[in-house]
C-alpha positions, 0 to 999 in steps of 0.5 A: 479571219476574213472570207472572199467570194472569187468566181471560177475564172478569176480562181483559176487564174489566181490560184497560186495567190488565192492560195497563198491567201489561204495559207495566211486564214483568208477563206474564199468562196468560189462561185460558178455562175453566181452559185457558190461551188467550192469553199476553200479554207486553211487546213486545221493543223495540230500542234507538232508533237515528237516522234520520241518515245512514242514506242515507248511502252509498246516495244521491248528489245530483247537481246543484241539487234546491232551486233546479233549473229544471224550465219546460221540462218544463213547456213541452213538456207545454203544446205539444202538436201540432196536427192 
């Protein structure tokens, strides 16, 4: 991996291809009056894993939940008591 030391100047100029070169491993230190202030390195990214069966063991379905008839709900929300 290989690291780079960039003033604040030229990273705000650069900063799309600075960061392209992060994107690649490249480390940059950025500096602000010969005083390093900010590090900028590629982001730890763990490997991918598919959402598939992740509920698995967690949630049982009971009953039909396509097709279940839900109108008497809708019945006893329609008829409200007269006063």
């Amino acid at each position: 991996m290989r690291s780079r030391i960039v003033n604040a100047t030229e990273f705000k100029a650069k900063c799309l291809t600075l960061l392209d070169q992060v994107d690649q491993g490249e480390t940059i230190t950025v500096t602000k009056r010969g005083r390093a202030i900010a590090l900028v390195q590629p982001v730890k990214r763990s490997d991918w894993q598919s959402p598939a069966g992740t509920w698995g063991d967690k949630v049982e379905i009971t009953g039909d939940i396509v097709t279940h008839d839900t109108a008497r709900l809708w019945e006893a929300l329609r008829k409200r008591p007269s006063k």
